[in-house]
C-alpha positions as CSV (number, residue, x, y, z in Angstrom):
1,X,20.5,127.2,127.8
2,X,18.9,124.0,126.7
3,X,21.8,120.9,126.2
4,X,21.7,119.0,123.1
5,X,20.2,115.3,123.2
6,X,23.1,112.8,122.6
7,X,23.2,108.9,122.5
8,X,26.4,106.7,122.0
9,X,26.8,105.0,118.1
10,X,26.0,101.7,120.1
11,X,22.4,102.8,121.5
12,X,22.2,104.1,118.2
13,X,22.9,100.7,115.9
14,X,20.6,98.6,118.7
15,X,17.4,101.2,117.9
16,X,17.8,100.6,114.8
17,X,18.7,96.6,114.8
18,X,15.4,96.8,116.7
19,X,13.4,98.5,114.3
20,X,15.0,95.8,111.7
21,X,13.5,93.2,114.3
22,X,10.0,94.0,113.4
23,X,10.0,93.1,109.7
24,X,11.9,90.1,110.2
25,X,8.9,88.7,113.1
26,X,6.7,88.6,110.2
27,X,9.4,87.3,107.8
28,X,8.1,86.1,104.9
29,X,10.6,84.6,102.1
30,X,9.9,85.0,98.2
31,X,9.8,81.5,98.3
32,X,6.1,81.0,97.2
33,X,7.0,83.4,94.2
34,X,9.0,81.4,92.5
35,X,12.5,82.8,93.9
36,X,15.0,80.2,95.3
37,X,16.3,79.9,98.5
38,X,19.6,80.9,97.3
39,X,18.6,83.9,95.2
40,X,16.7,85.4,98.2
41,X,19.7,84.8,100.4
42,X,21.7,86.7,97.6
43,X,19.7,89.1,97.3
44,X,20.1,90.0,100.9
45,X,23.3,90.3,100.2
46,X,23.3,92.7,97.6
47,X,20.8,94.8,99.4
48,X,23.0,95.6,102.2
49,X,25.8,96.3,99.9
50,X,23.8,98.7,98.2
51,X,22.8,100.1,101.0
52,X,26.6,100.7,102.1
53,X,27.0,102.8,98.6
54,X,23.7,104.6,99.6
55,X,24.5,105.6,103.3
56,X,28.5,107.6,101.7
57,X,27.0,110.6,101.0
58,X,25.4,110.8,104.6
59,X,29.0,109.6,106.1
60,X,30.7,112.1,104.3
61,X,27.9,114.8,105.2
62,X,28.1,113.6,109.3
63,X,31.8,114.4,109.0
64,X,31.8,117.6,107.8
65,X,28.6,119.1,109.7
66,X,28.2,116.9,113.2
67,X,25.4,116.3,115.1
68,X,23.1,117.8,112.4
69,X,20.6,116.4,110.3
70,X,20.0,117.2,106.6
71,X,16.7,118.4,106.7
72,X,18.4,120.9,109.6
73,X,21.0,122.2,107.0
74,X,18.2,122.2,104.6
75,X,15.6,124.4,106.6
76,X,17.8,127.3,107.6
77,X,17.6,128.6,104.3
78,X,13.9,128.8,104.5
79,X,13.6,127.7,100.8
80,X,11.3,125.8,99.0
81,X,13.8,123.1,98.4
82,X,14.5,123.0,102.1
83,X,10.8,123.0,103.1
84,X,10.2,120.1,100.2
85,X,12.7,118.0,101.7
86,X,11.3,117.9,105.3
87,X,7.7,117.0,103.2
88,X,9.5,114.3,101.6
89,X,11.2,112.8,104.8
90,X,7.9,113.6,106.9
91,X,5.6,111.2,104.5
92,X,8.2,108.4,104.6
93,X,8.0,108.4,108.2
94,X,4.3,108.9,108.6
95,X,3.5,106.4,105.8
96,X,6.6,103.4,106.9
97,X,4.5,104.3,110.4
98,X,1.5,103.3,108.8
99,X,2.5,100.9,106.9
100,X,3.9,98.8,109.9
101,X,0.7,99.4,111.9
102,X,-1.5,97.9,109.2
103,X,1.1,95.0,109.2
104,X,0.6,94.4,112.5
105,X,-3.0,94.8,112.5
106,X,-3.3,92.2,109.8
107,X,-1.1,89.5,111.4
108,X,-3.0,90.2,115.0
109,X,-6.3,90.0,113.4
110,X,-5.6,86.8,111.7
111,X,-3.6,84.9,114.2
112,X,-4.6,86.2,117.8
113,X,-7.5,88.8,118.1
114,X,-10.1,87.9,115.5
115,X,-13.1,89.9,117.0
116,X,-11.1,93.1,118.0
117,X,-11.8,96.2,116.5
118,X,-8.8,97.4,114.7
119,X,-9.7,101.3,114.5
120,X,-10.0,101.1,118.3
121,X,-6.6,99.2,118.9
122,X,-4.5,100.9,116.8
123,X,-5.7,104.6,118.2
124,X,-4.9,103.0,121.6
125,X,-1.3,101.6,120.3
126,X,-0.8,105.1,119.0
127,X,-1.7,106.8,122.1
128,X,1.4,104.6,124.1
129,X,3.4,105.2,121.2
130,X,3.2,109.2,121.5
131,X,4.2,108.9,125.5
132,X,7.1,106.9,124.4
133,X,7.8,109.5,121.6
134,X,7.5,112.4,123.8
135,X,9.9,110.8,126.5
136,X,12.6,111.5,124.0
137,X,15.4,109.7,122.2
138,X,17.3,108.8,125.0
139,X,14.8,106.8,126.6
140,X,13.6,104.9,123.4
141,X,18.1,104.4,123.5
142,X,17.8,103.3,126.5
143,X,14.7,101.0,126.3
144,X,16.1,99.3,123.0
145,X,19.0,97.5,124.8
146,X,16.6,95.4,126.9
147,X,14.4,94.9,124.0
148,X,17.4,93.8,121.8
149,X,18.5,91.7,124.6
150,X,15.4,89.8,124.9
151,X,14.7,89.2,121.7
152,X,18.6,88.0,121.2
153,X,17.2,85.3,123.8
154,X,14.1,84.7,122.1
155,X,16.0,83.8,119.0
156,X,18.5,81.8,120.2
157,X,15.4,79.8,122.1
158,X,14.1,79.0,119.3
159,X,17.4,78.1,117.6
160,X,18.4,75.6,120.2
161,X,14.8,74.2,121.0
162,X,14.4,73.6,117.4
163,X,17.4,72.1,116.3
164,X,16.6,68.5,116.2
165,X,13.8,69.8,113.9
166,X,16.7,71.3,111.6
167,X,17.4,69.2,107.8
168,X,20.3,70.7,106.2
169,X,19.0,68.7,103.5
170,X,16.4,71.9,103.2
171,X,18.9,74.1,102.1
172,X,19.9,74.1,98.7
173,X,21.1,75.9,96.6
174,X,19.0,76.5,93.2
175,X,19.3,78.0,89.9
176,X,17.5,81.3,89.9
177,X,13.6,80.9,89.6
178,X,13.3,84.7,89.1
179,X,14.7,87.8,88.5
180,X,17.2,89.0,91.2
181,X,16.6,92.3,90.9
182,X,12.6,91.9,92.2
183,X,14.1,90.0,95.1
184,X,16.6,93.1,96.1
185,X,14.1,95.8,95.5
186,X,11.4,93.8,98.2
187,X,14.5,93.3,100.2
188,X,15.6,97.4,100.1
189,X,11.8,98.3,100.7
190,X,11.9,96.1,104.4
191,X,15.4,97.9,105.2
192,X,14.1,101.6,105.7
193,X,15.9,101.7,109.0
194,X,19.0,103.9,107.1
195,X,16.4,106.9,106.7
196,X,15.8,106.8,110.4
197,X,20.0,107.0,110.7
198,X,19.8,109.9,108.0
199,X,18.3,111.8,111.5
200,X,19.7,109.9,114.4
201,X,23.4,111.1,113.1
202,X,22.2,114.9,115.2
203,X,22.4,112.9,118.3
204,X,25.4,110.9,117.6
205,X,28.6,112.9,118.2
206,X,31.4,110.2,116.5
207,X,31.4,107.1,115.3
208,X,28.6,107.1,113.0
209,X,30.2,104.9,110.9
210,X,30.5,102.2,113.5
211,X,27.1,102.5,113.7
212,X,26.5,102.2,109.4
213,X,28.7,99.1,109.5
214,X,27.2,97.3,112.3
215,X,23.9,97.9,110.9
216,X,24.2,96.3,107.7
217,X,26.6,93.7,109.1
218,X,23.6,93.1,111.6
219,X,21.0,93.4,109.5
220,X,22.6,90.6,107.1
221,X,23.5,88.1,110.3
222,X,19.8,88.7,111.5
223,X,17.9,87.9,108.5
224,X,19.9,85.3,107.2
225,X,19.9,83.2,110.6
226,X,15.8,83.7,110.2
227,X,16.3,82.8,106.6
228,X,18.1,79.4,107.3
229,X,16.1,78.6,110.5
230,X,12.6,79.3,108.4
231,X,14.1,77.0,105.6
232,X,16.0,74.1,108.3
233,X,13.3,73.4,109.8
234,X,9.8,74.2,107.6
235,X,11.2,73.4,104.2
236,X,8.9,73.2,101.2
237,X,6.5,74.0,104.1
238,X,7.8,77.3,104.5
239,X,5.9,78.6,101.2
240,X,2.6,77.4,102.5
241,X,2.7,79.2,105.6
242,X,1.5,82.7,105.8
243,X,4.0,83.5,108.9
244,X,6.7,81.0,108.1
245,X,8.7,82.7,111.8
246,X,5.7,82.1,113.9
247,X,5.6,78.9,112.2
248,X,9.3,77.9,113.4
249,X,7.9,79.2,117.1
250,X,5.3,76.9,117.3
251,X,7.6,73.4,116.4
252,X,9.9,75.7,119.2
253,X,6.7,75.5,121.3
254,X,6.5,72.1,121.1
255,X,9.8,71.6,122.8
256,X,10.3,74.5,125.3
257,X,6.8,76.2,125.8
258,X,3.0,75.4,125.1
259,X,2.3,78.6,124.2
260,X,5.3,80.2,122.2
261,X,3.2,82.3,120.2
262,X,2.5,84.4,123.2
263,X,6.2,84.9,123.7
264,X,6.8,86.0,120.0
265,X,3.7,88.2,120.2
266,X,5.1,90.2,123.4
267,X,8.7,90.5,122.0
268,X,7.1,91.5,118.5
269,X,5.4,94.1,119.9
270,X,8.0,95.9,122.0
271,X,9.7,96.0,118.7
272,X,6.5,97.8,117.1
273,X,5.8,100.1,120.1
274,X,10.0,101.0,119.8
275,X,9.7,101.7,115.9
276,X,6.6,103.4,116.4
277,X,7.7,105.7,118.7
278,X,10.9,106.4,117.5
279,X,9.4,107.4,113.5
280,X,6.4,109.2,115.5
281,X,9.5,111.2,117.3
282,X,11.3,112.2,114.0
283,X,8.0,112.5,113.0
284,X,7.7,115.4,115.3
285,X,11.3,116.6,115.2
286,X,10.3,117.1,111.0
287,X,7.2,119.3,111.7
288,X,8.9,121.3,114.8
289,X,11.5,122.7,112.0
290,X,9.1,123.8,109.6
291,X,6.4,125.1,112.1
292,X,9.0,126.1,115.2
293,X,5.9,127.3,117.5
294,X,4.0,124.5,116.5
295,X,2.7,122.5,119.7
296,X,1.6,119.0,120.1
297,X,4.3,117.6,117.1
298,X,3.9,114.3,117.9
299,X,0.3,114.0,118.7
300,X,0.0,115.9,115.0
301,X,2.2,113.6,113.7
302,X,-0.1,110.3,115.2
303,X,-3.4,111.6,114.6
304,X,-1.9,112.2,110.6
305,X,-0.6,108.5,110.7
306,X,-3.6,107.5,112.0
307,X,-6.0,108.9,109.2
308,X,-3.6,107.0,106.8
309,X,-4.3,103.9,108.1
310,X,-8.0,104.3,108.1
311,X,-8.9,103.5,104.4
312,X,-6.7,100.5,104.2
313,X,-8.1,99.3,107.2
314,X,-11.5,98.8,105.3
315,X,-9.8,96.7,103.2
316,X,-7.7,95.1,105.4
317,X,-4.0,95.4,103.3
318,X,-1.2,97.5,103.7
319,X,0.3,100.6,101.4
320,X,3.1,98.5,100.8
321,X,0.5,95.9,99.1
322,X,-0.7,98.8,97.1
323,X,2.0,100.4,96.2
324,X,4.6,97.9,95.9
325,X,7.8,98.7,97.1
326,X,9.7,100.6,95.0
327,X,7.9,104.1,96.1
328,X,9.9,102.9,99.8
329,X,13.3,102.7,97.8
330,X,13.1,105.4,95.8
331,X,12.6,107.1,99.4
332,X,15.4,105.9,100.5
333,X,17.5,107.1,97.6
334,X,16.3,110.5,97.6
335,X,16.8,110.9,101.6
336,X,19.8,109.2,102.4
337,X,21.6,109.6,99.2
338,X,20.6,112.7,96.4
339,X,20.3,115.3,99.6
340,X,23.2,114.6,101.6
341,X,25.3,114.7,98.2
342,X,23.7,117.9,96.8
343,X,24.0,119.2,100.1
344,X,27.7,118.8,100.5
345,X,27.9,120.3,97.2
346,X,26.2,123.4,97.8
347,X,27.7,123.8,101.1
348,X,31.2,123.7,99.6
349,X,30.5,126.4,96.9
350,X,28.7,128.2,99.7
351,X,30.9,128.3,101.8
352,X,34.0,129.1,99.7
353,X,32.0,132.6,97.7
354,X,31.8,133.4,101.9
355,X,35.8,132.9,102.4
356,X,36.5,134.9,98.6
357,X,33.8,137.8,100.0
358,X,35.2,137.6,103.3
359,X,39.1,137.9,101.9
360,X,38.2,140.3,99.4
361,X,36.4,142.3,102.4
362,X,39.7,142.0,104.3
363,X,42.2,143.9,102.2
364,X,40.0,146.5,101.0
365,X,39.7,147.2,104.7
366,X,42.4,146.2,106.6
């Protein structure tokens, strides 16, 4: 008898705040397109506030069925409907997996490791990714309090060693530049953490909605403190710079280290290696339930990731760049929202035809 995985709502909300982390390394603000300071700020805003009326169904869903995930409920009728949502939630993982790694590759390639081969890098960053994977949730729970801590540290660093560089003057507010609704569908697109909650919940056994409220409240803290300290301190700058964060590390640099940039490239990497590993996990966890003798999940799961990444690597963009960001929302929607509700409606009706058949089975035989 095998014991079921668990991790507190805590471990949970730091995996996740770490996952978060990643995007907001490579920050970059709509400022150069036209959007004010003020709208993007707003916009975060609104994102996480939609994301709140997103994540009920999932709440409500945790409640009555804990410690199991949706595509679980899902895959033990063997339907088609059941199989097509684990397709669904296994390409968002695979291609948000992707997606980052080409981010990454991009920003290494143009700021560190100009010669490197990226095919060869990334199939080694997949490789440590898989060992982490296979280690299990636990230890990526485990290993994302010291990475949260650190990079709690990092930012406050550059907070503090930056400060005289901070003009409050920088920060205005605006009258929109453009429309609101662009800025909270890019911002929605960079918060896909909530899908990865949609399967944590079968490890959590209460409090999941600590760990729904801490994750938006966090999320909102985290990337508006980058917001003001990218705007403080660069200014009109900010939309001329392609990394407008590492930017604010090098005027750190100046103060505290020589070389901050090698700082933020070690922290920003644990964050990718945690992400990586944790999506490449669920990843796994997806292609176990439809294919339960299936062998070598995660390794699957990678090489499939990595094929992704190989055509946009010849081009050197992202799918995100391709496809825009909508396709990531409407994701999002489907996952964390339409399946949990139909679910919880189906269930019911199930559930009470088995108590009328079960009753009705009663008295006739007593």
């Amino acid at each position: 008898m095998t014991t079921q995985k668990k991790i507190g709502w805590g471990q949970a909300l730091l995996i996740l705040l770490c996952c978060r982390s990643f995007g907001l390394m490579t920050f970059v603000p709509l400022l150069s397109e036209d959007f004010a300071v003020s709208e993007q700020m707003t916009a975060v805003v609104i994102s996480a506030v939609l994301q709140l009326i997103i994540c009920i169904p999932l709440l409500i869903f945790t409640k009555k069925h804990p410690m199991v995930s949706i595509t679980e409920v899902a895959g033990r009728k063997k339907s088609f409907i059941g199989f097509l949502l684990i397709a669904i939630c296994f390409l968002f993982f695979v291609c948000e997996t992707a997606d980052s790694l080409l981010s990454f590759q991009i920003f290494l390639g143009d700021r560190f490791f100009k010669t490197a081969n990226p095919y060869l890098w990334i199939g080694v960053f997949l490789v440590i990714c898989v060992y982490c994977a296979i280690i299990g949730i636990e230890g990526i729970a485990r290993s994302s309090t010291a990475v949260f801590v650190i990079l709690i540290i990092m930012l406050i660093t550059m907070a503090v060693t930056s400060a005289r560089d901070f003009d409050p003057v920088n920060i205005y507010v605006t009258a929109p530049k453009g429309t609101i609704i662009f800025a909270v569908i890019d911002e929605l697109a960079k918060n896909g953490e909530i899908v990865a909650l949609a399967f944590l919940c079968k490890y959590i056994p209460a409090k999941l909605g600590r760990t729904v409220y801490g994750l938006l409240i966090g999320k909102v803290i985290l990337t508006l403190a980058v917001l003001t300290l990218i705007q403080g301190v660069l200014g009109d700058f900010a939309m001329l710079t392609d990394y407008p964060f590492l930017a604010v590390g090098a005027y750190a640099g100046v103060n505290f280290l020589q070389r901050a940039d090698a700082v933020y490239l070690v922290v920003w990497t644990m964050t990718a290696v945690l992400k990586t590993a944790l999506y490449i996990n669920i990843s796994a966890g997806l292609l176990t339930e439809s294919f339960p003798k299936l062998r070598g999940s995660a390794v699957i799961s990678a090489a499939i990731i990595y094929l992704i990444t190989l055509p946009f690597l010849k081009v050197d963009t992202t799918l995100s760049a391709v496809y825009g960001s909508l396709p990531f929302v409407i994701a999002q929607v489907i996952i964390v929202f339409l399946a949990p509700l139909i679910e919880i409606i189906f269930l019911r009706k199930e559930m009470t035809h088995e108590k009328i058949t079960s009753d009705i089975s009663y008295n006739g035989n007593p």
